[in-house]
C-alpha positions in Angstrom: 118.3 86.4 110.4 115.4 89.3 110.4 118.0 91.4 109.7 118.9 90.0 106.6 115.7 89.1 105.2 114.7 93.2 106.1 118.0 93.7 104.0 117.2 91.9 101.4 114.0 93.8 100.9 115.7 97.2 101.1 117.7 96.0 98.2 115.1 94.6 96.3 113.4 98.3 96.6 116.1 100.8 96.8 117.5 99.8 93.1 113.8 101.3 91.9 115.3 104.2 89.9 118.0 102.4 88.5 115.4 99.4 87.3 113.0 102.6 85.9 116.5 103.9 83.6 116.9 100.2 82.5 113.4 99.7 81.4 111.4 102.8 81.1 108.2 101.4 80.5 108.1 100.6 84.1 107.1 103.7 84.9 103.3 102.5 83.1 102.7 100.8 86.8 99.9 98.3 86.2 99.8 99.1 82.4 103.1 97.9 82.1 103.3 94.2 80.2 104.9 91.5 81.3 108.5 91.3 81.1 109.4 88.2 80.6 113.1 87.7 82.8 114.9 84.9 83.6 115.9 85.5 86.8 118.3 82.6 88.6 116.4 80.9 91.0 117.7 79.7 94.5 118.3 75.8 94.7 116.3 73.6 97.0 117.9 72.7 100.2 118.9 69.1 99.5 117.0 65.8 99.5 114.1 68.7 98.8 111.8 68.6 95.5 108.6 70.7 94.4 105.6 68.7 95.2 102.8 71.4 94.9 102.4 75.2 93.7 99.6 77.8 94.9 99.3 80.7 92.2 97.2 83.9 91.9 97.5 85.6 88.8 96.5 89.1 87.0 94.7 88.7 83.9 97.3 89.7 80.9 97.5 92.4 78.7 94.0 94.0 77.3 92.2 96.6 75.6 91.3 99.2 77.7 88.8 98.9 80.4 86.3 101.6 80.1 84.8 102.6 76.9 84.2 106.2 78.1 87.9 106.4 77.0 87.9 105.8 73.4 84.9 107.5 72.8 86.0 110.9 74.9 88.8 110.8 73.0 87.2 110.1 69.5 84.8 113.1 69.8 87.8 115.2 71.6 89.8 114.8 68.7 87.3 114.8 65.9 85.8 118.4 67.3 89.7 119.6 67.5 90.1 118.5 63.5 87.0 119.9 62.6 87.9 123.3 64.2 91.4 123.1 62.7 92.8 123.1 66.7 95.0 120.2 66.7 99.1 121.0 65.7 100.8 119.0 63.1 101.8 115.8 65.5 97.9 116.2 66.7 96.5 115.8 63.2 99.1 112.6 62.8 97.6 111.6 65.8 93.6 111.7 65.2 94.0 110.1 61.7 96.1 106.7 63.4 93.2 106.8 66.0 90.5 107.1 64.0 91.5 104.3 61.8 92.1 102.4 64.7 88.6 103.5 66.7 86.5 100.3 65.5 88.6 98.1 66.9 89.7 99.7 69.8 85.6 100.5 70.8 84.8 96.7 70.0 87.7 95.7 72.3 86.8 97.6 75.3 88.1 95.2 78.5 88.9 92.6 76.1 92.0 90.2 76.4 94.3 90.7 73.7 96.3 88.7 71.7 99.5 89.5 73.9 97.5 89.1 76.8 96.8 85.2 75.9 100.6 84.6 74.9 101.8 86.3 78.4 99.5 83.6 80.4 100.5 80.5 77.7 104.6 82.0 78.3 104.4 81.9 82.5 102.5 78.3 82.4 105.4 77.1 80.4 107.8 79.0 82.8 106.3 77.4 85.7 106.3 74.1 84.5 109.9 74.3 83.2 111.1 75.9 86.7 109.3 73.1 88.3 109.0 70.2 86.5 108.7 67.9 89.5 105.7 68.8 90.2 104.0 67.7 87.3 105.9 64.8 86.2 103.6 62.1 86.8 100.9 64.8 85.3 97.9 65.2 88.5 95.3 67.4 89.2 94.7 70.9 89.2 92.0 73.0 89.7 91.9 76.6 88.4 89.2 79.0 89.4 89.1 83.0 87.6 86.6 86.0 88.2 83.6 86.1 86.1 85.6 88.7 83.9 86.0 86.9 80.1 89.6 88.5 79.8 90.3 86.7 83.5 88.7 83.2 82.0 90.4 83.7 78.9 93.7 84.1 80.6 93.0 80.9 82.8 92.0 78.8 79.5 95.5 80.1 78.0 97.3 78.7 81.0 95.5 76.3 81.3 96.2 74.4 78.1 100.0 75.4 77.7 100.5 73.5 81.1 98.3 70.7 79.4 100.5 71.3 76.3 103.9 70.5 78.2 102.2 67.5 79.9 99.0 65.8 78.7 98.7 63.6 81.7 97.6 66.8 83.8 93.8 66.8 84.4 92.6 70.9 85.0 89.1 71.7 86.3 88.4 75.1 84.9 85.8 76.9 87.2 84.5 80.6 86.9 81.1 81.3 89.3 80.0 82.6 92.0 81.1 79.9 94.2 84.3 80.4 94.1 84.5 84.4 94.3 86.0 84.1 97.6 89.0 82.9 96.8 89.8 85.0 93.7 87.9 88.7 94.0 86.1 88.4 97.4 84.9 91.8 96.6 83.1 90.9 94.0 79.5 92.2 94.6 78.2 89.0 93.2 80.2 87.2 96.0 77.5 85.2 97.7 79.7 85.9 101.1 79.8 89.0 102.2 83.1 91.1 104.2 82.9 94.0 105.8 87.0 94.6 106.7 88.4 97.9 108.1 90.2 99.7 105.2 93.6 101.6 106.0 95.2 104.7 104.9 98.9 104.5 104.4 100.8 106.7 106.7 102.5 108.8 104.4 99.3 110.3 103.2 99.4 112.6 106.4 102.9 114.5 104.7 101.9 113.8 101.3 102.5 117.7 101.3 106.1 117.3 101.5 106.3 115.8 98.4 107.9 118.0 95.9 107.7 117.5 92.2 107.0 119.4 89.1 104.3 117.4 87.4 104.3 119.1 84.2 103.3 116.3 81.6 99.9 117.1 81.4 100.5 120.7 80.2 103.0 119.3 77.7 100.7 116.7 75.8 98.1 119.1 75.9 100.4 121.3 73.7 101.6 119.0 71.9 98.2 117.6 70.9 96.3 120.8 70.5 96.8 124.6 68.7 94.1 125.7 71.1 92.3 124.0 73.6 88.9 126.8 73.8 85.5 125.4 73.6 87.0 122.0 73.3 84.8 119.1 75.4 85.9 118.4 78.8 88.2 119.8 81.6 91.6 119.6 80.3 92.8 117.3 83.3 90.7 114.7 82.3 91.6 115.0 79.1 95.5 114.6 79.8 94.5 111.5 82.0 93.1 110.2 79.2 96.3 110.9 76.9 98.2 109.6 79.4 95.5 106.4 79.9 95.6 106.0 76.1 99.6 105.9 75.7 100.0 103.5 78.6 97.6 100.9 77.1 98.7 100.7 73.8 101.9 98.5 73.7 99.4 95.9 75.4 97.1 95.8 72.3 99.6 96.2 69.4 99.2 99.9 68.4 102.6 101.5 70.0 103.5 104.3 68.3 100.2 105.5 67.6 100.9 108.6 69.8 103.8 109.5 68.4 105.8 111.6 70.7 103.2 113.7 72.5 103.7 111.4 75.6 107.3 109.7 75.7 108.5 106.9 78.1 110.9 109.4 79.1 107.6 111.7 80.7 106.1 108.8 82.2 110.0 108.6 83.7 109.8 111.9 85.2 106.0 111.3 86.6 106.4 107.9 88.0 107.4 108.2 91.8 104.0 110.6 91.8 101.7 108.1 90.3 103.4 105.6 92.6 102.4 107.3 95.6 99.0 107.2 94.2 99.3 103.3 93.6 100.3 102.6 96.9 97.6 104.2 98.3 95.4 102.7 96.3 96.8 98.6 96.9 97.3 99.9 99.9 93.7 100.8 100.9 92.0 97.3 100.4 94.5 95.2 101.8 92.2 93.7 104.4 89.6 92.9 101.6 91.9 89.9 100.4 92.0 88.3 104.0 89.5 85.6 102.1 92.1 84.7 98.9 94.9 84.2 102.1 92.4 82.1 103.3 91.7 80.1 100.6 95.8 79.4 99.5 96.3 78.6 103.4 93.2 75.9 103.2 93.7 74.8 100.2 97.6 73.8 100.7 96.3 72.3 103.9 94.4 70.1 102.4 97.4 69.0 100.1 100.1 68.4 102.6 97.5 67.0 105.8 96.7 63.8 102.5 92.8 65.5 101.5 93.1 66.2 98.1 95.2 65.3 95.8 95.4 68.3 93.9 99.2 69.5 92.4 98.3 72.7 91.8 95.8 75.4 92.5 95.5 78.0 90.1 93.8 81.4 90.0 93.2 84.2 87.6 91.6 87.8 88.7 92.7 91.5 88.3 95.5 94.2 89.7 92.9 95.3 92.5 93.0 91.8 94.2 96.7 90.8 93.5 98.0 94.2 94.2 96.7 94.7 98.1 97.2 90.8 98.6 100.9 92.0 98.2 100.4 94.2 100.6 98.7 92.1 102.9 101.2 89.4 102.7 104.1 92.1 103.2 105.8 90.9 100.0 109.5 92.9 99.5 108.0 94.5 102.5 105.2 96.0 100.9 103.6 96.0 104.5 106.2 98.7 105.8 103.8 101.8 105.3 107.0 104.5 105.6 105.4 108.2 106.7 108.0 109.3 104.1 106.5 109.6 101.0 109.8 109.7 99.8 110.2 105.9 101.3 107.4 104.4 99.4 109.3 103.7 96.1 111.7 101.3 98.6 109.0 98.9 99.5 106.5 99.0 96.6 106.7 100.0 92.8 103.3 99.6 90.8 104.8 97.6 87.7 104.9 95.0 90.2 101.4 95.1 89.4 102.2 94.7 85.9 99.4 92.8 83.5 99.8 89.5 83.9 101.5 89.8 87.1 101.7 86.8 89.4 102.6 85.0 92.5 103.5 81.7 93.1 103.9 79.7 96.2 105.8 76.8 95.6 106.0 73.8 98.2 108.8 71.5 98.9 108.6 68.5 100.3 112.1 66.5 101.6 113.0 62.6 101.0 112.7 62.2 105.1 109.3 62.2 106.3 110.0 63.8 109.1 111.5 66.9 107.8 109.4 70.4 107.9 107.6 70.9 104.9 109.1 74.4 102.9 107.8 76.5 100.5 109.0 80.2 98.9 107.4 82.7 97.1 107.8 83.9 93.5 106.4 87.2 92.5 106.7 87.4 88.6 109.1 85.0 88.6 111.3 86.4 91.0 111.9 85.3 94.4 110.5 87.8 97.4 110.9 87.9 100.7 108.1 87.4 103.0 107.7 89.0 107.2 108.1 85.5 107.9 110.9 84.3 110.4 113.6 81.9 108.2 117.1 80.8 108.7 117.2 79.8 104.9 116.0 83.0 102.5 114.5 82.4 100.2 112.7 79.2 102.0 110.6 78.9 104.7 109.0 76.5 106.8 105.1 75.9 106.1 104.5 75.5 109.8 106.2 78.8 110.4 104.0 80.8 107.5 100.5 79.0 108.5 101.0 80.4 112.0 102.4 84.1 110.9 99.7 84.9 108.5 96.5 82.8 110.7 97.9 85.1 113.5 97.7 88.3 111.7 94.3 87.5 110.5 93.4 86.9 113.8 94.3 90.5 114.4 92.6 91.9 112.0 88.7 93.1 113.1 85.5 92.5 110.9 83.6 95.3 110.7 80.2 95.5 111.8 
């Protein structure tokens, strides 16, 4: 049975290149938007129905989050125009940006219109997938960082899922007393962590990596005549063409770039920014031990007759729901391979995609006595989990409480 759960995840992870020549906007990692799949979903053993669902979701698609960007690049490209240093496609470039540069400064970190349809598209999903679950309509609470484009995203949810069923009553709650349970590491969190951070062992033979990274030296070129005197080192300023092109299909401006940076580049760059991706989920796993926490409890409280809640709801960023895959050993994102080669097989950062989600959905059978099951859905797809099962993708609630209070257990506070 392990071994076909641990094959499964191999071929959930080893099709990566193949899924990056399908679509290559996947290789934009977390800047990639939500794709919106219909992937066929395993039935429910029988006399088994959805009874409750547990969800954490990324924010959706948004302006980007640091101003610094916008206004580096407006005064990069500005001083490049006025010193006649930019080539034909630069010039092209600077005057689509500039016209753009109002609304893209008043938009820093905002939510964008996308961004609100993604969230209002995967309530509808869920409730469609599910319908069980909210037939009779209930109540759900809903809970989202203090971030406006992670309470905008809840509020979009919120009333589609109200939309497909007005008898569903939704307590919408964003404050500092429920940080725990949505960005711990918040550093307005009233509760305070101190976990043990990890380094992922492929970091030690990073070295052995082998690529030819050379699409920073290309959009530099094909931006800019000459790059003397210019403001700022010119890695920075590639990161930021590369920053800039990544973000823009999520705020309506594709195309503004032209082809200094293509998908096809991105393509031939991704397994390196992967690496760094992992790393970086990879890191802070230990930090999410509190959102864990808070699903385990919460569904607790649902199946043991203390609440009477349908649904639980949550809305935060890629640096929560991005090491809680991790933590949770989703696909086998948990494998830490000291191939660098190997970490494309068990993580690939559009899985972190804006908007991206997970979604724990819990079955309950006609018998009483029967165990109670659940699976997991990560953007609508269903994972695998390091949990023992006989019945992929479903396991037994009693069997996932234990496995993941047990490995929390494990796990040290720091002093």
């Amino acid at each position: 049975m392990l071994l076909f759960v641990a094959l499964t995840t191999w071929a959930q992870g080893s099709t990566a290149l193949d899924q990056l020549k399908a679509d290559p906007k996947k290789s934009y990692g977390t800047d990639y938007p939500y794709l919106f799949a219909t992937p066929k979903l395993t039935k429910a053993p029988k006399g088994y129905k959805p009874f409750y669902i547990s969800h954490y979701g990324r924010h959706g698609s948004r302006y980007y989050w640091n101003a610094l960007l916008y206004q580096e690049m407006a005064n990069l490209l500005t001083t490049a125009h006025d010193r006649h240093q930019l080539t034909q496609e630069g010039e092209a470039f600077y005057g689509r940006f500039m016209a753009a540069k109002d609304e893209l400064q008043t938009g820093v970190s905002e939510l964008s219109n996308l961004g609100w349809e993604q969230h209002q598209r995967i309530a509808r999903t869920m409730y469609n997938n599910f319908p069980e679950v909210y037939k009779k309509g209930g109540n759900v609470l809903a809970i989202a960082s203090l971030s406006g484009r992670c309470v905008l995203s809840m509020s979009a949810f919120c009333q589609e899922l109200v939309q497909c069923n007005p008898a569903i009553e939704i307590r919408e709650q964003s404050s500092r007393f429920t940080l725990d349970g949505v960005v711990p590491t918040d550093r307005q969190n009233p509760v305070k962590h101190n976990f043990p951070k990890s380094t992922p062992k492929f970091e030690k033979n990073r070295d052995k990596f082998v690529y030819n990274d050379n699409l920073r030296d290309k959009a530099i070129a094909r931006v800019f005549t000459s790059t003397d005197s210019l403001p700022g080192k010119m890695h920075h300023i590639s990161s930021n063409l590369i920053n800039l092109y990544t973000s823009l299909p999520s705020i309506g401006h594709e195309g503004m770039m032209g082809n200094i940076i293509t998908d096809e580049d991105m393509v031939d760059q991704w397994e390196l920014s992967n690496l760094g991706s992992y790393s970086w989920v990879f890191g802070p796993q230990n930090d999410m031990i509190p959102i864990l926490q808070d699903i385990i409890k919460k569904a607790s409280d649902v199946i043991e007759g203390r609440t009477d809640r349908v649904s639980d709801l949550r809305f935060g960023h890629d640096t929560c729901i991005g090491p809680l895959t991790v933590l949770m050993g989703i696909n086998g994102a948990d494998k830490d391979p000291e191939d660098p080669y190997e970490v494309k097989n068990i993580y690939q950062n559009w899985q972190t995609c804006k908007a991206s989600n997970l979604q724990l959905v819990f079955y309950r059978s006609k018998r009483a006595s029967d165990d109670i099951l659940l699976k997991a859905l990560l953007n609508g797809s269903e994972v695998s989990l390091p949990v023992p099962t006989d019945n992929y993708p479903y396991y037994k609630w009693s069997d996932f409480k234990q496995y993941y209070l047990n490995k929390i257990a494990a796990i040290p506070t720091e002093k």
